[in-house]
C-alpha positions in Angstrom: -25.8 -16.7 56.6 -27.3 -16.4 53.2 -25.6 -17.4 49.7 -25.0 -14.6 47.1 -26.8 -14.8 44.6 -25.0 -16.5 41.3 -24.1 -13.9 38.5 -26.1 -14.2 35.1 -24.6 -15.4 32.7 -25.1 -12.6 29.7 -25.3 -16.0 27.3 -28.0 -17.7 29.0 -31.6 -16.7 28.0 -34.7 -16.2 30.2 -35.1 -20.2 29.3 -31.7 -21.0 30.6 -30.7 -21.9 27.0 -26.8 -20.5 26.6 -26.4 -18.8 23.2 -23.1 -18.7 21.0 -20.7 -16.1 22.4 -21.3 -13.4 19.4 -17.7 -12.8 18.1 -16.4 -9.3 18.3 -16.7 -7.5 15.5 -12.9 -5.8 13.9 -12.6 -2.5 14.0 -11.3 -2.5 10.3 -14.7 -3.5 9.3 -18.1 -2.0 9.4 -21.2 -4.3 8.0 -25.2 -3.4 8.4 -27.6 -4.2 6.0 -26.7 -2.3 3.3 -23.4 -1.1 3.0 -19.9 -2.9 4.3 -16.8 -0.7 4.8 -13.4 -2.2 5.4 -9.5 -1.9 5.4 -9.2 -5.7 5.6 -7.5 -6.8 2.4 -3.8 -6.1 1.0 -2.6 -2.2 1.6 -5.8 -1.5 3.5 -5.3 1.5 6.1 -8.2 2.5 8.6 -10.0 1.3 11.9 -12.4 2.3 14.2 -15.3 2.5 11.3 -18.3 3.4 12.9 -22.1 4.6 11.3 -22.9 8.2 12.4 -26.7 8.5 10.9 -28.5 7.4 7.9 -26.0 7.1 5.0 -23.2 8.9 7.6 -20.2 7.5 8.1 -16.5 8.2 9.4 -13.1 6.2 10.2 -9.6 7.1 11.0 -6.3 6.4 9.1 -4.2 4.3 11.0 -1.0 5.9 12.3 2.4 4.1 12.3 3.2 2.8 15.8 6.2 4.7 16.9 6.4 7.2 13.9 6.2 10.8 14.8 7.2 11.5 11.4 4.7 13.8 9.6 5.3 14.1 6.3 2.9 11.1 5.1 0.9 10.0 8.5 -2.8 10.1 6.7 -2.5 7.8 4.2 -5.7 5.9 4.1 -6.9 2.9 1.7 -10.8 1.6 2.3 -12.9 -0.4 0.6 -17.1 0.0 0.0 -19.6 -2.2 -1.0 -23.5 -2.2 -1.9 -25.2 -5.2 -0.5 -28.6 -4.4 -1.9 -29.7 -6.7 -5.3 -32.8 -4.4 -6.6 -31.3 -2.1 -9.6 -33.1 1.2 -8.1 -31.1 0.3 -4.8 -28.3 2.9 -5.3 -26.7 4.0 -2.0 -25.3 7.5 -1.9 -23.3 8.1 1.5 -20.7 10.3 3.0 -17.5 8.6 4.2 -15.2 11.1 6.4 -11.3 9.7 7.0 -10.7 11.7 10.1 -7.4 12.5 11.4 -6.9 11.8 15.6 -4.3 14.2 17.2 -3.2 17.9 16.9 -0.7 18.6 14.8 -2.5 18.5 11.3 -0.6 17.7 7.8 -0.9 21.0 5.8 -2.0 18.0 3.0 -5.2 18.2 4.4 -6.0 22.1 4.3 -8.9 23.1 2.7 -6.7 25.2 0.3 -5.1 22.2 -1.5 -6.9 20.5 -4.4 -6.7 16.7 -2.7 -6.9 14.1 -5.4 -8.5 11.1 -4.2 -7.8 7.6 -6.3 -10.7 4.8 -7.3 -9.4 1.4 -7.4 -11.9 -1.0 -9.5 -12.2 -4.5 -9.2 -10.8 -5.1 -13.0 -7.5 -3.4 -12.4 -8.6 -0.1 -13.5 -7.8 3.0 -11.6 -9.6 6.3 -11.6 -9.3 9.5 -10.1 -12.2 10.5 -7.9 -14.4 13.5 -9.1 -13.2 16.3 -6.8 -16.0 17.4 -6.2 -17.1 14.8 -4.3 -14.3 15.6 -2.2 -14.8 18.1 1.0 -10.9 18.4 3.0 -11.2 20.6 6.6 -8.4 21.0 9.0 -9.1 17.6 10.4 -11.0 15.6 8.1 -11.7 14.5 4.2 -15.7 13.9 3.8 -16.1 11.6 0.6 -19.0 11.6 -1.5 -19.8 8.5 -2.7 -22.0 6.2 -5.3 -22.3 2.8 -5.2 -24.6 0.7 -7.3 -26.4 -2.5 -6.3 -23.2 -5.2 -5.6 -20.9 -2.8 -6.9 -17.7 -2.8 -4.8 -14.5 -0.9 -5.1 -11.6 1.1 -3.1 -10.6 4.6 -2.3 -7.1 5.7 -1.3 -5.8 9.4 -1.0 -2.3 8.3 -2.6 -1.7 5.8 -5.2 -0.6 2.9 -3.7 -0.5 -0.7 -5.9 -0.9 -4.3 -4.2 2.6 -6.2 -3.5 1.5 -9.1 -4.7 0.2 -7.5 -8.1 3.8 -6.0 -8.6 5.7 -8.6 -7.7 3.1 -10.9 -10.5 4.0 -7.6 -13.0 8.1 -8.1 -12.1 8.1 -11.9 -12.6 5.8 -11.4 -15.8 8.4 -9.0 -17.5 11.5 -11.9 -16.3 9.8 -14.6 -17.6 8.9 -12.5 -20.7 12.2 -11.4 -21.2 14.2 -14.4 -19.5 17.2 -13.7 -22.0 18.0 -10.1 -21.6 17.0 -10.2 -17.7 18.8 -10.9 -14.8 16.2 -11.7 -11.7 17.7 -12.2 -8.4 16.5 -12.0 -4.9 18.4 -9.4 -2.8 16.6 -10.8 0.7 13.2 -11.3 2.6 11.2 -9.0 5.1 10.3 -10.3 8.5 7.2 -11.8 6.6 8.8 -13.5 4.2 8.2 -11.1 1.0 11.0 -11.1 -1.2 13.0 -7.7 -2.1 14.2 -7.7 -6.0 16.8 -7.0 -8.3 16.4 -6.8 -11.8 19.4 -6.1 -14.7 19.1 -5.6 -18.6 21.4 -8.1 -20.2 22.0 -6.9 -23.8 22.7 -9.8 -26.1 26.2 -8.8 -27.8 28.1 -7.7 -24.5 31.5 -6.0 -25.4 34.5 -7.3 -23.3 34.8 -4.5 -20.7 30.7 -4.4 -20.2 31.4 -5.4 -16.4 33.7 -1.8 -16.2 30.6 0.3 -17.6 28.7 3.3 -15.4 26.0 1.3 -13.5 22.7 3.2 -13.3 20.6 1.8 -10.1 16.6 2.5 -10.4 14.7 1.8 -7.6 11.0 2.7 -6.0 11.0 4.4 -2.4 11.4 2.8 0.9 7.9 5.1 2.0 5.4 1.8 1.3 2.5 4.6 0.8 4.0 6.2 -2.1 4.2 4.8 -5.9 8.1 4.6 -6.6 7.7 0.7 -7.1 4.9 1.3 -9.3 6.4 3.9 -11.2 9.7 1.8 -11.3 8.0 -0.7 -12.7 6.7 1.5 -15.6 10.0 2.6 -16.8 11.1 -0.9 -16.8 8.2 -1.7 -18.5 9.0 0.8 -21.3 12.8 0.3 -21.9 11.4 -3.2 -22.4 8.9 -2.1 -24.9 11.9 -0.2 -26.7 13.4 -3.6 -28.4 16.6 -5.4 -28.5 18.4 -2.4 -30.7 17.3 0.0 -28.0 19.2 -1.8 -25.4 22.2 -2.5 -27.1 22.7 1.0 -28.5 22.2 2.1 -24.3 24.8 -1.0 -23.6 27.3 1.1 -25.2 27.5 3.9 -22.6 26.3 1.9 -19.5 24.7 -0.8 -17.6 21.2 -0.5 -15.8 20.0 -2.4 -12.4 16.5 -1.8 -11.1 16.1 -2.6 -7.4 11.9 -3.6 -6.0 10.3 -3.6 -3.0 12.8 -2.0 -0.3 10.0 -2.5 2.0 7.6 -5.2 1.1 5.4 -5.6 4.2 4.5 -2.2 4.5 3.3 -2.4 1.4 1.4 -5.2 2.3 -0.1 -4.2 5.9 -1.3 -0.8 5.0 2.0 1.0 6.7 3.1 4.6 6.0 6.6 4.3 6.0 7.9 1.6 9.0 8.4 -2.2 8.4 6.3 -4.8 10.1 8.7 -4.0 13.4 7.8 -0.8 13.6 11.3 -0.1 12.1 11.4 3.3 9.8 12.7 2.0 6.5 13.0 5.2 4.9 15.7 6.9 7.6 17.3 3.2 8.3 19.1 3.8 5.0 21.3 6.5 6.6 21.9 4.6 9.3 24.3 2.0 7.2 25.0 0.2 10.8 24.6 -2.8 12.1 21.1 -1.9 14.0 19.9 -0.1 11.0 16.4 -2.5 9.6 17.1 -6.3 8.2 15.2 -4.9 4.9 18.3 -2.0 4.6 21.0 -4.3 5.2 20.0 -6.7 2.6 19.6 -3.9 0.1 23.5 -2.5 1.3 25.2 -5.6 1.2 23.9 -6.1 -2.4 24.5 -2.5 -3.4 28.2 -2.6 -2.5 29.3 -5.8 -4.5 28.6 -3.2 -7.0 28.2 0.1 -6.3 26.4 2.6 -9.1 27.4 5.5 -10.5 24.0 7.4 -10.7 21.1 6.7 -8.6 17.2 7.3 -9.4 14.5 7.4 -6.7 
């Protein structure tokens, strides 16, 4: 009876010499020799990045696992970069985000006027020219430049790093460590911190405690720019002085809450935690099963409940 024969090994050579097992490439990340394309950094969204001809490419926004909700499910956030050196070496190319079942968000009708955001690597963020911008019923085709090295990121809503807010919260604190209250309200499942911040006036009357308590906060939907914009006002009722505050101190107190969802900030999500929990409709829950991140945020809202609150 004859022996089979033995299988080739795919890693062995015509000289029997076995060759490293080539690593499998993410699908977050496309690299040839000129041009890399990638989701794989802090609030990156997209996969499956693949070259389509010279110059041609397309990808698809990831989709929250779980969430059928479709008010938000095309957020997208990629990054570009020119690998050429030479200074004539300018790459023009044609990036397509591509959207992978039915029911189409009327966000991405032709009709609209989508505004598309540049993020640069010096903090600067631009609007992308629209007319470099090409929306179908299924898809948004993106005409791009990118010069010799020059790397940056595009997003279709404004969405800010956690760690770069969280660096802009603590900088205002410890600018301001007199007239600011910091405290931590709790931690996601990966360990980010959720915030709350209070103005402190300096000459606090005796019934200060008993005052109207205004609560700001950003929005639970980590694809949107309510911490961001949070952050801003903060920024400028900061900016106002001392004799601003205490003339505000009069009437009542104000509470700014951050980061009601941290990690899906931070993974690229559109609006569910890093458990696939929905952050957004967990507040209404108010129940014991409702997400650890809304919980946190209750218990601490309810030693002190406000008067007005501002989304």
């Amino acid at each position: 009876m004859s022996k089979k024969p033995k299988k080739q090994d795919k890693n062995v050579d015509s000289n029997g010499i076995k060759s490293k097992r080539r690593r499998k490439r993410s699908s977050k990340t496309l690299i040839n020799p000129e041009i890399i394309l990638s989701s794989e950094f802090e609030t990156g969204n997209g996969k499956d990045f693949k070259e389509y001809d010279t110059d041609i490419y397309g990808f698809y926004p990831e989709r929250d696992p779980g969430e059928l909700y479709s008010g938000q499910p095309f957020y997208f956030k990629f990054s570009v970069k020119n690998r050429l050196l030479r200074p004539t070496d300018i790459k023009k190319i044609t990036v397509t985000a591509i959207a992978d079942y039915d029911k189409i968000w009327k966000g991405w009708t032709s009709s609209l006027n989508i505004k598309l955001w540049k993020y640069l690597p010096n903090g600067i963020i631009q609007h992308l020219n629209p007319r470099r911008v090409k929306p179908t019923r299924q898809s948004i085709g993106i005409n791009l430049k990118v010069s010799p090295q020059e790397s940056y990121k595009i997003s279709n809503l404004l969405v800010i790093p956690y760690s770069d807010m969280k660096d802009m919260l603590l900088n205002y604190h410890g600018a301001n460590p007199n007239t600011t209250e910091l405290t931590k309200i709790g931690v996601s499942a990966l360990e980010n911190e959720i915030y709350s911040l209070r103005i402190l006036p300096k000459n606090q009357s005796q019934n200060y405690a008993e005052k109207p308590l205004i609560l700001v906060s950003g929005t639970p939907q980590s694809n949107e720019f309510g911490d961001y914009a949070a952050l801003n006002i903060l920024s400028l009722y900061l900016d106002e002085g001392p004799k601003y505050w205490e003339n505000l101190a009069e009437s009542f107190r104000l509470e700014f809450i951050f980061f009601q969802n941290p990690d899906g900030i931070v993974e690229g999500k559109n609006m569910v935690n890093s458990e696939g929990e929905n952050i957004f409709f967990g507040f209404k829950k108010h129940a014991e099963e409702c997400p650890k991140e809304c919980k946190k945020i209750w218990e601490h809202i309810e030693k002190d409940p406000p008067q007005l609150y501002l989304e």
